[in-house]
N, C-alpha and C positions, 0 to 999 in steps of 0.2 A: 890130304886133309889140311886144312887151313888153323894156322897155331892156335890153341885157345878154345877150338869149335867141339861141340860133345856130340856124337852120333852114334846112335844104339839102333841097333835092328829096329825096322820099321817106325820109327819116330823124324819129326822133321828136325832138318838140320838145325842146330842152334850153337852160338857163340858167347862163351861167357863173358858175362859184364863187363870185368876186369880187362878183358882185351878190347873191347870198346875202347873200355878207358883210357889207354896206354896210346891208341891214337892221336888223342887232346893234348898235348903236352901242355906242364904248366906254365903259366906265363906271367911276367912281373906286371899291377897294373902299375899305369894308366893305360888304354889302347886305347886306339881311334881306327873305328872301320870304315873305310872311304872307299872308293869308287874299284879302289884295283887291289885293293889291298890285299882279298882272296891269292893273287897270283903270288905272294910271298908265303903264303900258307902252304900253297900245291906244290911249290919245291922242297921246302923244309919236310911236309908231312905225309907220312906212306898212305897210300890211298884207302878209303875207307873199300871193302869186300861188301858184294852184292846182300851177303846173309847178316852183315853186319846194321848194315840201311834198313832192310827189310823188316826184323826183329827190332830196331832203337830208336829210327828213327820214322818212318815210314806208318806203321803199326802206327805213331799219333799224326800225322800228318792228313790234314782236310781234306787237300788240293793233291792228287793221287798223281806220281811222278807217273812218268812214260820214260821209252826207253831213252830219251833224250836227256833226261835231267840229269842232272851232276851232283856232285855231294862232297864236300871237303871238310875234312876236321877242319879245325883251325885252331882250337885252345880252350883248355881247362882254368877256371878262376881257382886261385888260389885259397886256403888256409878256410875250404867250407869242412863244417865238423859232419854234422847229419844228413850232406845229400851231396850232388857234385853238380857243379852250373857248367856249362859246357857250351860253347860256338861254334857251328857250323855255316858254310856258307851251301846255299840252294840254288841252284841254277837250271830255267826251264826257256822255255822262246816268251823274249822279253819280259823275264821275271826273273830278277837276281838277289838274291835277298840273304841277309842273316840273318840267323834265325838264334837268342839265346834258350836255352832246354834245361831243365832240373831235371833229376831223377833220382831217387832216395836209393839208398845204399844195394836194395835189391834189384836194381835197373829197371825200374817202373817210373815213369814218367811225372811229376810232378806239378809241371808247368812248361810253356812254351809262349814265345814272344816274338817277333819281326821285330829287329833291333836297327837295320837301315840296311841300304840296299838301291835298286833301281827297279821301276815298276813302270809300265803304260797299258792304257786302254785302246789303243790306235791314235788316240788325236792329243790327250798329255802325256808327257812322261815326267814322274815323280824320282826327284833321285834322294834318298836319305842318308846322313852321315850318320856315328855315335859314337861319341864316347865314354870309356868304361873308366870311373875311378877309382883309385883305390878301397874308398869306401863301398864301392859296389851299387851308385848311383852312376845311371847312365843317362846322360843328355843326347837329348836327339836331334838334327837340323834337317828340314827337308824344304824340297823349291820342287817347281815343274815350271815346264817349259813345251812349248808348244809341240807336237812332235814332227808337222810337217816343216814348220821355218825355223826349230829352234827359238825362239824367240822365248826370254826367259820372263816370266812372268813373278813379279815383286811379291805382289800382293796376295798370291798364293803360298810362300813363304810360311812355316811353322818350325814352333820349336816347343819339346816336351821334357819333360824328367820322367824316369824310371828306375826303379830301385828294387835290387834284389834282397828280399829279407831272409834272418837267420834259416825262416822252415821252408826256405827253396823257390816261397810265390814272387812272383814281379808282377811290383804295385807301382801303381800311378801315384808322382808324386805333385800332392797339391800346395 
């Protein structure tokens, strides 16, 4: 049985919140999530459990993993009073993404966001950066680039603000 997880005759498996949580470890901001950054997270952090994805993460998820995608904690934002903000990194065939996630203190999901990452269509590929600040306003940088020659493209270049507020949403900051 898998620490943390409640299983009663004839009911589906489930894993309590709190062990979710304990995945995320907290982390001091400022961070910047770049391109590799993930691989400093999958060493530090015990891998998330298939029922733990399934049940936290997955359950809100659009874009329905297959047995290929990956899933890495990667860290809990500090000193939230009423819900927990939480990073993970997603990975499918050429779609790499952070993802940041609210969920109020019952583990029910709040809000979710693509915080930066690596994306293509077959013919661009978008790569996004972001940083977290201690304020809990994240800036975002993103470029693409050709995906057959590389060739990076200027003028496709953006950059945004994002901000996580006290009741857990991430709003677009204007």
């Amino acid at each position: 049985m898998i620490p943390g997880e409640n299983k009663s005759e004839g009911s589906p498996r489930k894993v309590k919140f709190e062990s979710f949580l304990e995945k995320f470890p907290e982390v001091t901001l400022p961070v910047t999530l770049g391109e590799s950054t993930h691989h400093e997270f999958s060493l530090q952090n015990e891998p998330l459990n298939q029922i733990m994805i399934d049940q936290y993460i997955a359950l809100y998820d659009e874009n329905e993993a297959d047995e290929f995608t990956e899933f890495i904690a990667c860290f809990r934002f500090p000193k939230t009073e009423g819900f927990h903000a939480l990073v993970f990194w997603r990975a499918g065939l050429m779609d790499y993404r952070y993802v940041l996630a609210t969920y109020n203190k019952r583990g029910e999901m709040i809000a979710q966001r693509i915080i930066a990452g690596t994306f293509s269509d077959g013919k661009k590929i978008t790569q996004s950066v972001a940083t977290i600040d201690e304020d809990w306003t994240i800036g975002v940088a993103s470029g693409q680039s050709d995906a057959v020659s590389g060739a990076f493209d200027a003028t496709a270049s953006t950059t945004f603000s994002l901000e996580l507020m006290p009741d857990g949403s991430i709003e677009n900051v204007i």
